[in-house]
C-alpha positions as CSV (number, residue, x, y, z in Angstrom):
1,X,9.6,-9.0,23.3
2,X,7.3,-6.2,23.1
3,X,3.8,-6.0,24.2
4,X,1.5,-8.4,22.2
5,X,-1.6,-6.6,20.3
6,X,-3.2,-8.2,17.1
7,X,-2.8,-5.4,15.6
8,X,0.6,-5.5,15.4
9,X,-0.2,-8.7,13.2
10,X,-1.7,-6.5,10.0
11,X,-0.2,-4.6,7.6
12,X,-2.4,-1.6,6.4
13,X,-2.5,1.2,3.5
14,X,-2.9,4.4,3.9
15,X,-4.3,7.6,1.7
16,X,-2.7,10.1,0.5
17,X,1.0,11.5,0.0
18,X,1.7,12.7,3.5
19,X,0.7,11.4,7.0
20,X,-2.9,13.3,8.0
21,X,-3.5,13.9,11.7
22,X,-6.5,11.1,11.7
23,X,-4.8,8.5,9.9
24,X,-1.9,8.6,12.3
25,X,-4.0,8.8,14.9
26,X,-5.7,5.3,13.9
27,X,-2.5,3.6,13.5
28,X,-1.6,4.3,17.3
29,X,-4.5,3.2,18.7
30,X,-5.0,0.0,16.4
31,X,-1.0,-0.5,17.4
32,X,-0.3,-1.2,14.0
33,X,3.1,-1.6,13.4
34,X,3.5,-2.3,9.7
35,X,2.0,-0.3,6.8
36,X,2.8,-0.7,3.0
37,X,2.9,1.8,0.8
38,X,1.3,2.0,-3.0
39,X,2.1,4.1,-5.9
40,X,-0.8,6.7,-4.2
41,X,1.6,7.3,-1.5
42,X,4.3,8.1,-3.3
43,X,5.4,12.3,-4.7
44,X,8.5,13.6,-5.0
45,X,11.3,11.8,-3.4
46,X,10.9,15.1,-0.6
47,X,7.5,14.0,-0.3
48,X,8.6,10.3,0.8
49,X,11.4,11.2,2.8
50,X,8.8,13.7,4.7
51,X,6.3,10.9,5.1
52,X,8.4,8.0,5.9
53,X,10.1,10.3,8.8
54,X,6.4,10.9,10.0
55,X,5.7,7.0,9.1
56,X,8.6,5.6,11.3
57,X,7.8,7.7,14.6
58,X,4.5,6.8,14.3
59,X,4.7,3.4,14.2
60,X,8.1,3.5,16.7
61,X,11.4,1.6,16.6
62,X,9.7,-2.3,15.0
63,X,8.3,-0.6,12.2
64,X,8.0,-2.8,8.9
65,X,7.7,-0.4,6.2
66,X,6.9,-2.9,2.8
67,X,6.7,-1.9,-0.6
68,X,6.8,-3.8,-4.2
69,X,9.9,-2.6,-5.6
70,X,10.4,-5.9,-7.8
71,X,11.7,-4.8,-11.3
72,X,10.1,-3.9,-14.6
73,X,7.1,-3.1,-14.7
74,X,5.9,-3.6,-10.8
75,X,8.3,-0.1,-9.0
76,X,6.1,2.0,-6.9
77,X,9.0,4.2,-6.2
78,X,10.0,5.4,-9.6
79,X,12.4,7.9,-9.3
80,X,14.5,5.5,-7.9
81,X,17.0,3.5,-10.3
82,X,14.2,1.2,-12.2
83,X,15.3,-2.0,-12.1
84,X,14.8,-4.9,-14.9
85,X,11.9,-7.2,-14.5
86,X,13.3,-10.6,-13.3
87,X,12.8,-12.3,-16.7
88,X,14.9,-9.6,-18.1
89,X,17.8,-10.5,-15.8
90,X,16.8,-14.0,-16.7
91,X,17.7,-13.6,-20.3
92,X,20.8,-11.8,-19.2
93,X,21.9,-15.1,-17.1
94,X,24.2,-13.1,-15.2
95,X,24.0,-14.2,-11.4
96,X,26.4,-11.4,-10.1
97,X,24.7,-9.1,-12.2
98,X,21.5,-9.8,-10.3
99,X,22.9,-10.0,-7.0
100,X,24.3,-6.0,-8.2
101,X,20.7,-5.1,-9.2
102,X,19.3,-6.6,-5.9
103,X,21.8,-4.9,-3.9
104,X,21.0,-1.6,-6.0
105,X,17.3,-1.6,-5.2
106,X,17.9,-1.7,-1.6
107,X,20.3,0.9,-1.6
108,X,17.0,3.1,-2.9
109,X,14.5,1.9,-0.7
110,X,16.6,2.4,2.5
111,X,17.8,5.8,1.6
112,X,14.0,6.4,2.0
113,X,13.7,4.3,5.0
114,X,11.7,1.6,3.9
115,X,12.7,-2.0,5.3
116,X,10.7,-4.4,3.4
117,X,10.9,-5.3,-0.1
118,X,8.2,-8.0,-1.7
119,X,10.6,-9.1,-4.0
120,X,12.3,-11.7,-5.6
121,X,9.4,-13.3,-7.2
122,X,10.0,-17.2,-6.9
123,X,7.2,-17.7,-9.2
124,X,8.3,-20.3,-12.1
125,X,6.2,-18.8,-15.1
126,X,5.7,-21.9,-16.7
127,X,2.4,-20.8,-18.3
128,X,2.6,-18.5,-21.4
129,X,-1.0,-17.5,-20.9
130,X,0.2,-16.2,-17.4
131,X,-1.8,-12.7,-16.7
132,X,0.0,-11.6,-14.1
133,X,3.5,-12.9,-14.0
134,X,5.0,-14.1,-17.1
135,X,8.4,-11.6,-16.9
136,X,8.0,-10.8,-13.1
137,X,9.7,-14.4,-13.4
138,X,12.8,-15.3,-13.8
139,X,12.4,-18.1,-15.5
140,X,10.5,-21.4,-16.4
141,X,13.0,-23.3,-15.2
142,X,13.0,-23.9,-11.2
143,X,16.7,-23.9,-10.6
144,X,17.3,-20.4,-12.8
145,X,15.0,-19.2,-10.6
146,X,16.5,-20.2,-7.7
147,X,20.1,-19.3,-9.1
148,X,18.9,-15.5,-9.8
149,X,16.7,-14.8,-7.7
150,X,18.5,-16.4,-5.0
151,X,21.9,-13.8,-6.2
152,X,19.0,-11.1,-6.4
153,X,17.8,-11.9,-2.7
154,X,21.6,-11.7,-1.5
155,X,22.2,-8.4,-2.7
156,X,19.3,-7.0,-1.1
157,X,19.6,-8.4,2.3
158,X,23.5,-7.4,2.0
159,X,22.3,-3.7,2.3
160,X,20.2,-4.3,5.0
161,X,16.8,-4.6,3.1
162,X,14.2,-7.3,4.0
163,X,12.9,-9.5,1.3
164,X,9.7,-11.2,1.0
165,X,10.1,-14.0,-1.6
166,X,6.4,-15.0,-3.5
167,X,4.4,-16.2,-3.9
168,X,4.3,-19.6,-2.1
169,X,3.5,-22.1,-2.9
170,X,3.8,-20.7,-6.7
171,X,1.5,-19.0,-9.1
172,X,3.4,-19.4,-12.0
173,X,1.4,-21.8,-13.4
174,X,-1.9,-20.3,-13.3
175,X,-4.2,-18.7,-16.3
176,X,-6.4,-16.4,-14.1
177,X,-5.2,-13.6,-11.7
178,X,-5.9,-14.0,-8.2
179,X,-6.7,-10.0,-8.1
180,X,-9.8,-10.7,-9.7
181,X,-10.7,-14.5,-9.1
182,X,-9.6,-17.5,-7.7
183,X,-7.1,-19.5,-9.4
184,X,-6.5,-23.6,-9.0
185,X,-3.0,-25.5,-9.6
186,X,-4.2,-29.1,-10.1
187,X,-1.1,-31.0,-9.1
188,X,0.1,-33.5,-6.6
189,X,2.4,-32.9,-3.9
190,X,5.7,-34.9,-6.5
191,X,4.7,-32.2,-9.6
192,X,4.7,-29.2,-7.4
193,X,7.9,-30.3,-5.5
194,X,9.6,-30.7,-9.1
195,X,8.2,-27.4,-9.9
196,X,6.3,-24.7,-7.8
197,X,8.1,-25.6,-4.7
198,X,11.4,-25.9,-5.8
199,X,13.0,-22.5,-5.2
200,X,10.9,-21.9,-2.5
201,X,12.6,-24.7,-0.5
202,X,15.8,-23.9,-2.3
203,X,15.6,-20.6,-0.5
204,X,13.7,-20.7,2.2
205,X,16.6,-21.0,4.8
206,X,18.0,-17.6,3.4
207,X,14.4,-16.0,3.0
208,X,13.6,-13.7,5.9
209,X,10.1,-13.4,4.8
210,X,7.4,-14.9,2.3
211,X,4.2,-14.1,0.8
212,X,1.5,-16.5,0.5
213,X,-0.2,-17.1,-2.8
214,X,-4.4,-17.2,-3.1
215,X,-4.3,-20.3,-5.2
216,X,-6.5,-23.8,-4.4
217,X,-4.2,-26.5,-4.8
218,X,-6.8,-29.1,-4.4
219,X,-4.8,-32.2,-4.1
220,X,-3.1,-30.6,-0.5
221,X,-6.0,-28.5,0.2
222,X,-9.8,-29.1,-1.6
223,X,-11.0,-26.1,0.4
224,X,-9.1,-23.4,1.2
225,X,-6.2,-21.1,-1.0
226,X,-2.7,-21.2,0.2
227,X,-2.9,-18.2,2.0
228,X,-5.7,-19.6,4.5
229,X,-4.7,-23.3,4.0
230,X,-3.2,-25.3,7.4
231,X,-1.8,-28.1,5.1
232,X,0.6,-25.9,2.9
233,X,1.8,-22.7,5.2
234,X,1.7,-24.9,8.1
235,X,2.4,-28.3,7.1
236,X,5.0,-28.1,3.9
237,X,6.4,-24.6,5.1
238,X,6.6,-24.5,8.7
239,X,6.6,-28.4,9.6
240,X,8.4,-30.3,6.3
241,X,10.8,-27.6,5.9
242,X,11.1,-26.0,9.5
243,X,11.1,-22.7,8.6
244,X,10.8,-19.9,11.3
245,X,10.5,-16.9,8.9
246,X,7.8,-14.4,9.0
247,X,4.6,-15.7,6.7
248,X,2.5,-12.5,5.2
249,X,-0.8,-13.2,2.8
250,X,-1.4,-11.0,0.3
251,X,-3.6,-8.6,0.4
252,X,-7.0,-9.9,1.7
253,X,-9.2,-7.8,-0.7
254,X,-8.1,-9.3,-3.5
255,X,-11.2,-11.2,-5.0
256,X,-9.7,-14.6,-4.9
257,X,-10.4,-14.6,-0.6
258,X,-12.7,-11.2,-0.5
259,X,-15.5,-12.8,-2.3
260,X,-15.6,-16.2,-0.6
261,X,-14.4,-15.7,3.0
262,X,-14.6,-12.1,3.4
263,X,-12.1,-9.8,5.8
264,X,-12.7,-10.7,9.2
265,X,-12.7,-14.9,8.5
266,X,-9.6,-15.0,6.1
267,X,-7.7,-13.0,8.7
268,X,-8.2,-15.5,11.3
269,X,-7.9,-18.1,8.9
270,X,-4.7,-16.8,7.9
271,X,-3.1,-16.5,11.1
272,X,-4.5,-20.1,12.1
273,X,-3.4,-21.3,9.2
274,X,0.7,-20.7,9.9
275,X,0.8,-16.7,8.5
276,X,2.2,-14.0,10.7
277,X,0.8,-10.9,9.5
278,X,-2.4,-10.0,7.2
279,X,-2.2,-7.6,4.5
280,X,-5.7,-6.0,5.0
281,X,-6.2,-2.9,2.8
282,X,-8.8,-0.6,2.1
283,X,-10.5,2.1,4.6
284,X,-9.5,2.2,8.1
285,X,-13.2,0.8,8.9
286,X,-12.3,-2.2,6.6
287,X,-8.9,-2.8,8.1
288,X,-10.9,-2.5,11.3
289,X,-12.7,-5.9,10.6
290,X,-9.9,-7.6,9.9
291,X,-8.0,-6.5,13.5
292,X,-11.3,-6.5,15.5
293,X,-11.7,-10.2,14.2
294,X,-8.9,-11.1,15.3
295,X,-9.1,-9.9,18.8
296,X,-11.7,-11.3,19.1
297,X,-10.5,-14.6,18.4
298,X,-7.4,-14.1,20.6
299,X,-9.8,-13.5,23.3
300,X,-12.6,-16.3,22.4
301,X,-9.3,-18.5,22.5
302,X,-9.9,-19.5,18.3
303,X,-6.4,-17.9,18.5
304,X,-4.4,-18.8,21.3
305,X,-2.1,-16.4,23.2
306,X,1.1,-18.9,22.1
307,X,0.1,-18.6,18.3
308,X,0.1,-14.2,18.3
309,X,3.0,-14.3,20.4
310,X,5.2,-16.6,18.2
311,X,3.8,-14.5,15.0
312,X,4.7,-11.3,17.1
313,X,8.4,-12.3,17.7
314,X,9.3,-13.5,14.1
315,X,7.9,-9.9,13.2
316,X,10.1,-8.2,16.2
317,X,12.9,-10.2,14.6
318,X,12.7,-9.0,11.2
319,X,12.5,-5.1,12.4
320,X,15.5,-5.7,14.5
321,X,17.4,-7.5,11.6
322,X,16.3,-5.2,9.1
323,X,15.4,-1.3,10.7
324,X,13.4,1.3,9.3
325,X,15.6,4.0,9.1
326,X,16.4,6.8,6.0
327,X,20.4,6.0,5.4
328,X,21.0,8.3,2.5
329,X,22.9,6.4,-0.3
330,X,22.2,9.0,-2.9
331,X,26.0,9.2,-3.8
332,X,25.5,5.8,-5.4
333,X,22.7,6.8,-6.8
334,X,24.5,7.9,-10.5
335,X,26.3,4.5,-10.2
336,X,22.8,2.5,-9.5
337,X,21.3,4.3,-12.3
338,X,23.7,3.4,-14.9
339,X,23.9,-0.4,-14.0
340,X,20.2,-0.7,-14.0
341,X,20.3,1.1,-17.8
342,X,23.6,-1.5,-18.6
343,X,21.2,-4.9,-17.4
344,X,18.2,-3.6,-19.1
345,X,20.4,-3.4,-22.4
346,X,21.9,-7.0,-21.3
347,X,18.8,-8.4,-21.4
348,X,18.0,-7.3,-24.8
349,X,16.9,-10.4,-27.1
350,X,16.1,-10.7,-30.7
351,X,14.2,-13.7,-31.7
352,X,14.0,-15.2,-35.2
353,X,16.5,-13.2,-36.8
354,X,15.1,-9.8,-35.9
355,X,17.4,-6.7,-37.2
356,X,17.0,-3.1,-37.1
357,X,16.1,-1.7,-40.2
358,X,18.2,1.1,-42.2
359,X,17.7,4.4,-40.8
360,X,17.0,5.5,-44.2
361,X,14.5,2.6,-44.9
362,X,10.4,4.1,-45.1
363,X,9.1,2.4,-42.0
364,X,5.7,2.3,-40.3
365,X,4.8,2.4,-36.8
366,X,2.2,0.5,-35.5
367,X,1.9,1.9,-31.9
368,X,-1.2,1.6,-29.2
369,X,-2.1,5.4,-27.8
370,X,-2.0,5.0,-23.8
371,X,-2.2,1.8,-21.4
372,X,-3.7,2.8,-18.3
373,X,-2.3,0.6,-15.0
374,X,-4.0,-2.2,-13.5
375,X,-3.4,-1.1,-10.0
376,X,-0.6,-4.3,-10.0
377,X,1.8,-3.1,-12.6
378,X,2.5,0.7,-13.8
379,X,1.1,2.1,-16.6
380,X,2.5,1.0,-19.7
381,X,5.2,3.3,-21.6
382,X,2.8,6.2,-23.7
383,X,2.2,6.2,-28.0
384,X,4.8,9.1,-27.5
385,X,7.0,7.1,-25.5
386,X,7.2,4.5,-28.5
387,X,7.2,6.9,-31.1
388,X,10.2,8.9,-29.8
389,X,12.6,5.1,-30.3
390,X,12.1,5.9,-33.9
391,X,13.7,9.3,-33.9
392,X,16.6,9.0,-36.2
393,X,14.8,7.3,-38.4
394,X,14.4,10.0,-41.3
395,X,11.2,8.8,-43.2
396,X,8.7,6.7,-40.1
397,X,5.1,7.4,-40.3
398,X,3.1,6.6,-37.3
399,X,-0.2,4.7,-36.9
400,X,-1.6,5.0,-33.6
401,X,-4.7,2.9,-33.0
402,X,-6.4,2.6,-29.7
403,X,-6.5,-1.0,-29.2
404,X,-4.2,-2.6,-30.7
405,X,-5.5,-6.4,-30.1
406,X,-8.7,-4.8,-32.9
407,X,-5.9,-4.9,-35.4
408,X,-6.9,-5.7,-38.9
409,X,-3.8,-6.6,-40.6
410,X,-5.5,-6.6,-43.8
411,X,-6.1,-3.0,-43.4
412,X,-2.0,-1.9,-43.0
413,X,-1.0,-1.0,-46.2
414,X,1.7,-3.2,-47.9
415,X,3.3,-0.4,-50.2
416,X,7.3,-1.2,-49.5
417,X,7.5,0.7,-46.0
418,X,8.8,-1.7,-43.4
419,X,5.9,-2.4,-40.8
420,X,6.9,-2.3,-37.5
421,X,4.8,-3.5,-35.0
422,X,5.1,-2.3,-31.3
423,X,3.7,-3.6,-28.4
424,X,2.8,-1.3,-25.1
425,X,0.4,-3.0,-23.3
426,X,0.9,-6.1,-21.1
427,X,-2.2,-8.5,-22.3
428,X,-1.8,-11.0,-24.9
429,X,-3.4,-10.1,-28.2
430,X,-5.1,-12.7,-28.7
431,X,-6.6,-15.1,-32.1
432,X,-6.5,-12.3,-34.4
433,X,-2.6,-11.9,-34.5
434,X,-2.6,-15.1,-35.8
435,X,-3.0,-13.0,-39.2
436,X,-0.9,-10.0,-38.4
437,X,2.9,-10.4,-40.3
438,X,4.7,-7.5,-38.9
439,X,8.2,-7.0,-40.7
440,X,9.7,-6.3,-37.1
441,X,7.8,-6.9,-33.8
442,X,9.2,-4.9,-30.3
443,X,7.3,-6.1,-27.8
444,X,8.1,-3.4,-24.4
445,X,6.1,-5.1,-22.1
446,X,4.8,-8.8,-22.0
447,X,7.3,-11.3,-23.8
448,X,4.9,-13.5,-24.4
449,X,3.5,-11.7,-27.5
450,X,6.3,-13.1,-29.5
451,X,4.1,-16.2,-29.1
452,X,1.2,-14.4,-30.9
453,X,2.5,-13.3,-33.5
454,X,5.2,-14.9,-36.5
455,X,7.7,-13.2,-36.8
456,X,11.3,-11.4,-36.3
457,X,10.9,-10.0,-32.8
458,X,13.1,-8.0,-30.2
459,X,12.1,-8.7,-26.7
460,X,12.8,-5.8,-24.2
461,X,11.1,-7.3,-20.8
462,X,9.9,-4.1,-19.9
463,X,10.0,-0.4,-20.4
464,X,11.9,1.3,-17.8
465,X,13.8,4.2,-19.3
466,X,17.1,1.8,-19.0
467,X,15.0,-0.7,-21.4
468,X,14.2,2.2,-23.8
469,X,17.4,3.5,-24.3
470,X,18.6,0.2,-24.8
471,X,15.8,-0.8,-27.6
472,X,16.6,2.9,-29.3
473,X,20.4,1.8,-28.9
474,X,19.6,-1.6,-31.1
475,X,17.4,0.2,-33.3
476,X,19.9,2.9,-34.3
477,X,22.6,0.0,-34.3
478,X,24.7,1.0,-31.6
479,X,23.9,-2.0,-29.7
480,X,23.4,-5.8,-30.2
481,X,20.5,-7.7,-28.7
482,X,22.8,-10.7,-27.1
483,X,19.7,-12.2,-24.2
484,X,18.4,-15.0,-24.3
485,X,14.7,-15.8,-23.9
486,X,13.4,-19.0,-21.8
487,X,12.2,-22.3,-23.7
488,X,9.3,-21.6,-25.2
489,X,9.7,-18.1,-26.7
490,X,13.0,-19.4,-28.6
């Protein structure tokens, strides 16, 4: 085992698209040992390659390199083959296609050098009015989740990529987002075993790493979120189930802990509370609090030596299992494309009769200009992005508006063109699509919309280029829609 240090128990950001002199400097002397990287960090695959080389000597031999790579909309590290969101291969059903795509992703991020994936989302989005999962899930049903994401999970770690399923104990069932407040799952220990827990325990023996969830699930735990709570990461995960893999929070500046227990007492926390490592972003002089607090409860002996020593080796054993080194798989890398664009257009589902129209037929466009990211996701697809699926279509004119949930439908003119309706922005739209009657709905991004509005409606799950060209395929009828969308968008 190497030499303890607590800073070897956070995981860090960094600025910029290459490795300055200062910040490497800081991640030597803090011993850090794990840093994740954000679309900021991320040029030209060059670019990457440049700074993961610089990256891995820096940080030596037990690097842990993370990175969300999930699917659909949440890839940092798009010029890689984009993968469909997990709902997406949910609608597919196709467990060995899943286990392909896992295994796909992998091959991408280790070709760069990266070594840890936080991905497969174990999430069951069981909550249309989700804000911040809904298709990052698999499914609302616990054992499709486990079935797919568990084949997803297998591919990865067959090419020698560490996953990090999340996020426990399950935020599928939530209605705020724990980026900007703190959420509460009201259910007893029996609902959230039937539910929430279900693929986490389903997988936790093949799971090398999970992430921890900033969620109060007051009947285990009045006080404190998962992420800081004793009862649930120590006393489901680690005591009922026995599992020995590495626990990391997310990140600690999220609002949901930031506001109410600030860095240096949720880091503690966290590691007393059964975690491993700390995702503590921001400046290095905010990282700072976070390691500084917790040497100083190593030493004060609020942390005891056994407790950073155990979290140190489960991280040592997840380096060793999974390295950080650049194996270049970019002959594969034609293949990987092409099955990611084949289960995007697998995933493709038309709900309540939805057919293309003629491409002769006068349509209308109803289109949103740009969706700017929400630091979680990417930014949704552009107006010109959606335009361009309608362009063998030889009479469309194009409405761009620049909110699209301000809609008046009583404004779009009803004059025989066929209104179509498309969706680029992930939010719901809200009581005033109650009114809108689209004569064809595409929603790119957040399925569901289709609740929102009556309607025929193709579900795409995302808008990677593979989901695109798959949408322009239907559209141009050169493909059929064939997916299947979970209960409650049917």
């Amino acid at each position: 085992m190497s030499t303890f240090d607590p800073g070897r128990l956070v995981m860090v950001d960094i600025p910029g698209q290459s490795l300055d002199a200062e910040t490497a400097a800081f991640l030597r002397e803090q011993k850090i040992r794990s840093v994740c990287l954000f679309r900021k960090n991320l040029g030209s695959e060059a670019d990457v390659r440049a700074l993961m080389r610089d990256l891995i000597q820096v940080l030596g031999p037990e690097a842990l390199i993370g990175i969300d790579q999930e699917g659909g909309a949440v890839v940092r590290a798009t010029f890689l083959p984009q993968p469909p969101s997990a709902m997406a291969l949910g609608a597919g059903g196709d467990a060995a296609r899943a286990e392909a795509v896992g295994a796909a992703v992998a091959r991408g991020l280790r070709s760069l050098g990266i070594n840890w994936n936080f991905a497969p989302v174990l999430d069951v989005n069981n909550n249309p009015a989700n804000p911040v999962i809904a298709e990052r899930s698999f499914s609302n049903d616990p054992d499709e989740v486990s079935r797919l994401a568990g084949a997803w999970m297998r591919g990865s770690l067959a090419e020698g990529v560490a996953c990090c399923v999340k996020h426990f104990p399950g935020h599928g069932d939530t209605h705020v987002d724990s980026h900007h407040a703190l959420p509460t799952v009201d259910k007893s220990r029996a609902e959230l075993d039937a539910l929430e827990l279900r693929p986490f325990k389903a997988l936790a023996a093949r799971a090398p790493a999970m992430m921890t969830a900033h969620i109060v699930y007051p009947q285990i735990d009045p006080e404190r979120p998962a992420t800081l709570s004793p009862q649930l990461l120590k006393g489901i995960l680690r005591d009922d189930w026995g599992y020995d893999g590495v626990v990391i929070t997310d990140a600690l500046m999220m609002k949901a802990v930031a506001e109410r227990f600030g860095y240096a007492r949720s880091a503690v926390m966290a590691i007393a509370a059964g975690a491993d490592m700390v995702l503590a972003q921001g400046s290095p002089q905010e990282q700072l609090v976070a390691i500084n607090a917790l040497r100083e409860a190593f030493a004060s002996g609020q942390l005891t030596k056994a407790q950073g020593e155990v979290a140190n080796a489960r991280l040592d054993k997840l380096a060793a299992a999974y390295p950080a080194r650049a194996v270049d798989d970019v002959a594969a890398r034609a293949a990987d494309h092409a099955l990611m664009a084949q289960a995007w257009a697998a995933g493709l589902t038309a709900l309540r009769g939805a057919m293309p129209p003629a491409l002769d037929a006068p349509i209308r466009v109803i289109v949103q200009g740009d969706v700017p990211t929400d630091m979680v996701s990417e930014a949704g697809p552009t107006g010109r992005q959606a335009v361009a699926l309608f362009d063998a279509f030889s009479d469309a004119q194009i409405q761009m508006v620049d909110d699209i949930s301000k809609l008046d439908w009583g404004t779009v003119p009803q004059d025989g063109r066929v209104n179509i309706l498309v969706s680029t922005r992930r939010a719901r739209y809200g009581l005033a699509a109650a009114e809108w009657r689209p004569d064809l709905h595409l929603s790119l991004w957040n399925p569901y919309q289709a609740v929102d509005v009556a309607g025929p409606t193709l579900l795409s799950w995302g808008f990677a280029p593979g989901a695109l060209a798959g949408i322009k395929a239907w559209l141009e009828g050169r493909a059929d829609a064939t997916g299947r969308a979970p209960q409650g968008l049917q």
